[in-house]
C-alpha positions as CSV (number, residue, x, y, z in Angstrom):
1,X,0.0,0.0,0.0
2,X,1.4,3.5,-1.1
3,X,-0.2,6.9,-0.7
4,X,-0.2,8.7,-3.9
5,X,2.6,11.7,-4.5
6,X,1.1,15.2,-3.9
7,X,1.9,16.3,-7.4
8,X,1.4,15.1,-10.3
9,X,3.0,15.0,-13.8
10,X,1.0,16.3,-16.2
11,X,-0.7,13.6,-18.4
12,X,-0.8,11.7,-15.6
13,X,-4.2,10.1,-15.1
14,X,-4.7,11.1,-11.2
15,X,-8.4,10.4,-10.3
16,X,-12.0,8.1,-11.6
17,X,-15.1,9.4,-11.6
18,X,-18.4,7.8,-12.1
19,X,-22.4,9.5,-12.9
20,X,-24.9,7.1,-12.4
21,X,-28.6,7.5,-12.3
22,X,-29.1,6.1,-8.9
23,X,-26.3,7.6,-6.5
24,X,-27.5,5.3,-3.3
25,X,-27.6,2.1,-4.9
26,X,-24.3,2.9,-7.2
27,X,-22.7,3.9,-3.3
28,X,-23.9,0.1,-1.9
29,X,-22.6,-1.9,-4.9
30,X,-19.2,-0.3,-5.1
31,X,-19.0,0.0,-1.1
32,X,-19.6,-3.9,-1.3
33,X,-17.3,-4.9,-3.2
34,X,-14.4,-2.7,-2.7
35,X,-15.2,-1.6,0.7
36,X,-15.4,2.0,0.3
37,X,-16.9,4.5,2.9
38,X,-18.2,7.3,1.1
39,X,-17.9,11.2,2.1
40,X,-19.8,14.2,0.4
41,X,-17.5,16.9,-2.8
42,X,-17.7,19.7,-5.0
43,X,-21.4,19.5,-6.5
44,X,-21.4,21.6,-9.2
45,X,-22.1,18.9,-11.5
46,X,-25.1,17.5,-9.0
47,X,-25.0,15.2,-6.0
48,X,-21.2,13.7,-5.7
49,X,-19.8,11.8,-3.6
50,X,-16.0,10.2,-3.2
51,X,-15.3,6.6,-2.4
52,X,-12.5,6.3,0.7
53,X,-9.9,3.4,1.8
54,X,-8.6,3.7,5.2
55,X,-9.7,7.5,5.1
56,X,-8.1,8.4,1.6
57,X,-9.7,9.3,-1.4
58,X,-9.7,6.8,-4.2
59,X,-12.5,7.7,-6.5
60,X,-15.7,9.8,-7.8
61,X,-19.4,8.2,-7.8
62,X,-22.2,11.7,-9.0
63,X,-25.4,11.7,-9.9
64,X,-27.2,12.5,-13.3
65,X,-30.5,14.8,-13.1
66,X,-33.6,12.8,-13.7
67,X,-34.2,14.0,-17.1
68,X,-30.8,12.9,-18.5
69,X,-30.0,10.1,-20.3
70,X,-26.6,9.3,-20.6
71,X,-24.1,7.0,-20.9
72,X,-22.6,5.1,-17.7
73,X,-19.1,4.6,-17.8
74,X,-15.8,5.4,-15.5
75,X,-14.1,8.6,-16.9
76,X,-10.2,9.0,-15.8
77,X,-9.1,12.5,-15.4
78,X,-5.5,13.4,-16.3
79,X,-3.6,16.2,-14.5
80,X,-2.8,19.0,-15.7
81,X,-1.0,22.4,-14.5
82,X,-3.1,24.5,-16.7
83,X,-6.7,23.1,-17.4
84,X,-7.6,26.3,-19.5
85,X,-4.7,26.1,-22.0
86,X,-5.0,22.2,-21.5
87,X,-8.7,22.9,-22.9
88,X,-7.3,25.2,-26.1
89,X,-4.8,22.4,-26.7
90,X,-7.8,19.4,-27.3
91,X,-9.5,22.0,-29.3
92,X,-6.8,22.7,-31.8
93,X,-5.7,19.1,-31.9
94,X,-9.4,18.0,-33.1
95,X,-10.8,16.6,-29.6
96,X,-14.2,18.3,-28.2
97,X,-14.5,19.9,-24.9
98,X,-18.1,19.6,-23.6
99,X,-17.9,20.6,-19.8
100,X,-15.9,23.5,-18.4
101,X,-13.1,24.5,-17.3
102,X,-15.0,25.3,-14.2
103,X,-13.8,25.5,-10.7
104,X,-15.2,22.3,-8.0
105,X,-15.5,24.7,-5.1
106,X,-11.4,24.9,-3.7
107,X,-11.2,21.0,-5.1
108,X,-9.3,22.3,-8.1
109,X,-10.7,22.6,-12.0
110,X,-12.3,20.2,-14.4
111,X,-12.6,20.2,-17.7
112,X,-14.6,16.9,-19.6
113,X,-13.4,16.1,-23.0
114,X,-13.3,13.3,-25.6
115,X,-10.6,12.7,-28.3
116,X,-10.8,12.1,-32.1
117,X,-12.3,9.2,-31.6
118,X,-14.8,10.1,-29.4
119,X,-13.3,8.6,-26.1
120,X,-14.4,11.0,-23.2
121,X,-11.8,12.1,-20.3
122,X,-11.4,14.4,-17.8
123,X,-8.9,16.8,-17.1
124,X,-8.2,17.7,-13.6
125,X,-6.2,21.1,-11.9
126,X,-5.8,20.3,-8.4
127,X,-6.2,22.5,-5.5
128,X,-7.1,21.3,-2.3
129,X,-8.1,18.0,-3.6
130,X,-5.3,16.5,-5.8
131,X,-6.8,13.6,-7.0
132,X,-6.5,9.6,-5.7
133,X,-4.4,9.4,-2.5
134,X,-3.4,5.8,-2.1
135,X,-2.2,3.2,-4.9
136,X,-1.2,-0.7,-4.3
137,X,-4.0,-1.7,-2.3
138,X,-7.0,-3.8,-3.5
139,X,-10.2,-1.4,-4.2
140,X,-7.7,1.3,-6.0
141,X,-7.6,2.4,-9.5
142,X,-4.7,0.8,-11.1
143,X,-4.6,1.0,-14.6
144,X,-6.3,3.2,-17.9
145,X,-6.4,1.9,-20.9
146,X,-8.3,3.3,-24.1
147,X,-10.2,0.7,-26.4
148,X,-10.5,2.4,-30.1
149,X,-10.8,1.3,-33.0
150,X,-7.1,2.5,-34.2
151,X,-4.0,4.0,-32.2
152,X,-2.2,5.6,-35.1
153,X,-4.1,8.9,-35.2
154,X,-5.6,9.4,-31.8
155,X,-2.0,8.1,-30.4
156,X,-1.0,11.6,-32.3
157,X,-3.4,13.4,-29.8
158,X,-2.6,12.3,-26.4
159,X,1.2,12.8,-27.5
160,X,0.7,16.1,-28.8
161,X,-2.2,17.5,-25.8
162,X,-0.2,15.8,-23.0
163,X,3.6,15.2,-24.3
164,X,3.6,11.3,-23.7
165,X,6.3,9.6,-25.3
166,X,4.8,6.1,-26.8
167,X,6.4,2.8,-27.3
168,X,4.4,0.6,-29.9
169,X,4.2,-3.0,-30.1
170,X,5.3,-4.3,-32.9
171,X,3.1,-6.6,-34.6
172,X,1.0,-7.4,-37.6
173,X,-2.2,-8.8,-35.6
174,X,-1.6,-6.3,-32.5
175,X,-2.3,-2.7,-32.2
176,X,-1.2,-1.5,-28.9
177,X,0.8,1.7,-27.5
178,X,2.1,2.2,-23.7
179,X,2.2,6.0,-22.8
180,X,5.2,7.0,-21.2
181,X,5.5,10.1,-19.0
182,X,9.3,10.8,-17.4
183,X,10.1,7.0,-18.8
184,X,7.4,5.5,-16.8
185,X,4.0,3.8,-17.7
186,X,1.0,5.6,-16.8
187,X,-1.9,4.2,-19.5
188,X,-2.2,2.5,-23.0
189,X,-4.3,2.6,-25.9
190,X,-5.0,-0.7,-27.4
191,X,-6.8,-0.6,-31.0
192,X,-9.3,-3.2,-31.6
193,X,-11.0,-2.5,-35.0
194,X,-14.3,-4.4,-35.8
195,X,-14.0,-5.8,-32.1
196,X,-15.2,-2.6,-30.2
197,X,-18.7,-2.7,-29.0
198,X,-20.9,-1.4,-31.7
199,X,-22.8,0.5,-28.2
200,X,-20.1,2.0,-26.8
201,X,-17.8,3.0,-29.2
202,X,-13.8,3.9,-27.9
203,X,-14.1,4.1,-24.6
204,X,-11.3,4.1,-21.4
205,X,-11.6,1.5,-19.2
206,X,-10.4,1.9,-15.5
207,X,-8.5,-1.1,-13.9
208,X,-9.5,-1.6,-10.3
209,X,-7.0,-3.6,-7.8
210,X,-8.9,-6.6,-6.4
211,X,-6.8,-9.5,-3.8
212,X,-8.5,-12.2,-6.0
213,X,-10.0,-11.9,-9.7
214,X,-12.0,-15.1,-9.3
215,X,-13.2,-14.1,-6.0
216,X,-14.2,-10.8,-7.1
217,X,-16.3,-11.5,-10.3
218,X,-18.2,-13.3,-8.6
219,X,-19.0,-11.0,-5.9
220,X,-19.9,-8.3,-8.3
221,X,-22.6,-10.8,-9.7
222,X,-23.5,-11.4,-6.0
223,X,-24.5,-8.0,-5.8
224,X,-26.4,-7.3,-9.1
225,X,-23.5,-6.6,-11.8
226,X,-22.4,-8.9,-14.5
227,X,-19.6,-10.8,-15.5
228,X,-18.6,-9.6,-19.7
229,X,-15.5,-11.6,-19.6
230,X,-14.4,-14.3,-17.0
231,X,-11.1,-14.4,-15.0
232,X,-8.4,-15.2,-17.4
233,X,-4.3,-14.4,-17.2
234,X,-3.3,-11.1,-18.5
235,X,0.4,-9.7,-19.0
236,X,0.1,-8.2,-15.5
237,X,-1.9,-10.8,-13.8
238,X,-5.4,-12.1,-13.7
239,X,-8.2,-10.2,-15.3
240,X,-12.2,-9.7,-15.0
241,X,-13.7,-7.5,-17.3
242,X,-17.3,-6.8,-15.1
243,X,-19.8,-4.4,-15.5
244,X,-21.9,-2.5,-12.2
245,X,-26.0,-2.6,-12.1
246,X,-26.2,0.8,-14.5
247,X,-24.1,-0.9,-16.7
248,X,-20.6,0.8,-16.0
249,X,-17.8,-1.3,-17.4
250,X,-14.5,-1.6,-15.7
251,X,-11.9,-4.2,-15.0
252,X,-10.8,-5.9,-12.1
253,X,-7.2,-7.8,-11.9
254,X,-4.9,-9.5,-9.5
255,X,-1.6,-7.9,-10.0
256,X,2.0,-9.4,-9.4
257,X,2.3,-6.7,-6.5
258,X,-1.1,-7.8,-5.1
């Protein structure tokens, strides 16, 4: 168990944040299965909550108004020093910015965006609240990795919005780029083609730490989610790919470290 650095680089995805329909319910699954306690944030997007782990923040559950429909899904957020000028950047390299920059009370700024592609991310300024305090422990975020359709062009946007350097796999059959920021791994984008779900479109998925994949799939079952892909072995230990009762997809794996 580590507890996050107060600063982060940016491009480095530093917090997770979920809008649901019903905030209670979403609250009791998630506390269930990762054993969150939940405290009141910033609500200038509506009724928001964050999940804790031994009293540090780890992620974002809010709540849609009754009269929208919207996706569910887990957004990452990647740091920046600069969210404004952050915002200007996606703009001029052909992403969208649909929400802000606006200030969360003295949380910090937000901005939510979506690439090229269409994949929608946050950008976060932090203030007073600098994003996910502890890493290494099961119930954290772990990993972000983007599902599109191809890396090439929307690999050009991340590099060029958030300076990554990327290293490529190299392979006829495998379309797949790490993002490196100060020669370290922070996410990946991992092109799929034809294989990305026709109702989702490209998408980031968040990697949740869990003591045992098996274990946990079929908790999240236990408590009204589903099961999309069983327990299998991944590069980095065993994976889940699991979805919450509102449908929000995310992963859950077993790492070396766990």
């Amino acid at each position: 168990m580590t507890e996050a650095a107060t600063r982060r680089t940016p491009g480095t995805p530093c917090w997770v944040s979920l809008i649901v329909h019903s905030l209670t319910a979403t609250q009791d699954f998630y506390g269930a299965l990762f054993g969150w306690e939940f405290r009141p944030g910033p609500e200038q997007l509506g009724p928001y909550v964050r999940g804790r782990l031994d009293g540090r923040e780890v992620a974002g559950i809010g709540q849609l108004p009754p009269d929208r429909h919207l996706p569910v899904a887990w957004t990452p957020y990647l740091a920046s020093d600069d969210v404004a000028l952050t915002a200007e950047t996606i703009r001029s390299c052909g992403g969208t910015v649909a929400v802000g920059p606006i200030d969360a009370d003295d949380a910090g700024r937000l901005a939510i965006a979506s690439d090229p592609g269409g994949a929608v991310f946050g950008v976060w300024q932090a203030a007073a609240h600098i994003g996910t305090q502890l890493a290494g422990t099961a119930g954290t975020p772990v990993w972000n990795e983007l599902l599109t359709r191809e890396t090439a062009t929307v690999g050009k946007f991340y590099q060029a919005v958030f300076g990554y350097e990327a290293e490529a796999v190299v392979s006829a059959d495998f379309d797949y780029q790490t993002l490196h920021l100060d020669g370290r791994p922070v996410a990946a984008l991992h092109g799929v083609g034809h294989a990305l779900p026709r109702d989702r479109g490209p998408h980031w998925m968040t990697y949740f730490e869990v003591d045992d994949t098996d274990d946990a799939a079929r908790r999240v079952v236990e408590l009204g989610g589903h099961v999309l892909q069983p327990p299998r072995e991944g590069s980095n230990g065993r994976i889940a790919t699991v979805c919450d009762p509102e449908g929000a997809v995310f992963s859950i794996v077993r790492t070396e470290r766990s």
